[in-house]
C-alpha positions in Angstrom: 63.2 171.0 120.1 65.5 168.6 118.0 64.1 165.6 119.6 60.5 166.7 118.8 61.1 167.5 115.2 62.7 164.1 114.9 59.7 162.6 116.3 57.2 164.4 114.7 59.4 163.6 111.3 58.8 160.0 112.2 55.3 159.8 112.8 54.7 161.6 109.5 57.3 159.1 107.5 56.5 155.4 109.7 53.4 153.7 109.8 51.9 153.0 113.0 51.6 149.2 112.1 54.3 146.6 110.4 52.2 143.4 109.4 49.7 144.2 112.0 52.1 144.5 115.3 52.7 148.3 116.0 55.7 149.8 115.8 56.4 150.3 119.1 55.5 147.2 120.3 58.2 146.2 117.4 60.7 148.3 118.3 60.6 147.8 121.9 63.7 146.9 124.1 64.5 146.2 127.9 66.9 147.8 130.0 68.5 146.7 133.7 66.8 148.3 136.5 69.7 148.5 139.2 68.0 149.1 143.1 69.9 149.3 146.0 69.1 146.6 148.9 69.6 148.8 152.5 69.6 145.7 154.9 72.6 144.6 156.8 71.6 141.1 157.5 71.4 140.4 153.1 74.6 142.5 152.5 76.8 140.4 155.1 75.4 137.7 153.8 75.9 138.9 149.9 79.8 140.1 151.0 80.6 136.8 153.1 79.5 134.6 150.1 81.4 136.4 147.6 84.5 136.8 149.9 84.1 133.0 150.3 84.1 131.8 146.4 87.1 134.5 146.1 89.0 132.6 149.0 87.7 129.0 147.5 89.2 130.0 144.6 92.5 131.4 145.2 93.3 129.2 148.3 92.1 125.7 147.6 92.0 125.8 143.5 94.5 127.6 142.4 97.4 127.4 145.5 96.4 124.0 147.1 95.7 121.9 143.8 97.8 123.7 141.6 94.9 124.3 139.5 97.0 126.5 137.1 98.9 124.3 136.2 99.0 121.4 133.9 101.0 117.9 134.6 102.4 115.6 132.6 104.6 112.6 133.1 108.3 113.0 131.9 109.4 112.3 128.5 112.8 111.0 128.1 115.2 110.1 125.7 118.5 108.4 125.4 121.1 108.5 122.9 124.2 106.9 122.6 126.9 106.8 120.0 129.9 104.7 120.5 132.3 105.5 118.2 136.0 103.0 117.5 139.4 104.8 118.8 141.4 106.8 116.1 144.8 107.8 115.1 143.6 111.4 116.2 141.3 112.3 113.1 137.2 112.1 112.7 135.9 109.1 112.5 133.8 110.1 110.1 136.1 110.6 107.5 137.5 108.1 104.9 141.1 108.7 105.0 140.5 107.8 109.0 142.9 105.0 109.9 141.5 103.3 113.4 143.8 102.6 116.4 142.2 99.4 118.1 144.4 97.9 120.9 145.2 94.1 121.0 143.1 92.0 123.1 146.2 91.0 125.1 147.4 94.2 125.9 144.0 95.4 127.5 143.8 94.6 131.9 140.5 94.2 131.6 140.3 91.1 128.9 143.3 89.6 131.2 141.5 86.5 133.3 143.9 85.0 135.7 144.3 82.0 134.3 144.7 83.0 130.6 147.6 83.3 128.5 147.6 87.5 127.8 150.9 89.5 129.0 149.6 92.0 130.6 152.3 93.9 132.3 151.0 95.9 135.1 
């Protein structure tokens, strides 16, 4: 009873015409119309396709390319600090004193026919 009130309320209230296109051609929408296909040969071949873009996708995409995931080559970086041999205090202090070893006294400067004491 509500729904013709309200319509009869609208008639009364809306013109039948907007700028000379009626109201319900105006006002008009379109819906989905679902149907239901009963034929084994189109639903195998509906389910198989389906089943094979799922498989496509999972198997050879995403598993066998590694389509998830994003490479890039390495980035590395080195870093090096050498710092001089102290009398046990930072180095990076001023009241520091360093602790350098003679030349002589080091095996590793010692060529055998030089003059350095090195004793072993």
């Amino acid at each position: 009873i509500a729904l013709i009130m309200a319509s009869r309320c609208c008639r009364r209230c809306c013109p039948s015409t907007i700028c000379g296109v009626d109201v319900s051609d105006l006002f008009a929408y379109s819906t989905t119309k679902y149907i239901k296909i009963r034929d084994a040969r189109l639903g195998l071949l509906h389910y198989g396709l389906m089943f094979l873009i799922v498989v496509y996708i999972l198997v050879y995409q995403l598993i066998g390319k590694l389509g998830y995931l994003k490479f890039n080559d390495a980035q590395n970086t080195v870093r090096l600090t050498l710092q001089e041999p102290t009398q046990n205090c930072n180095p990076n202090d001023a009241d520091c004193k360093d602790s350098f070893s003679s030349l002589s006294s080091l095996p590793y400067c010692c060529a055998q026919n030089s003059s350095c004491s090195f004793n072993a």
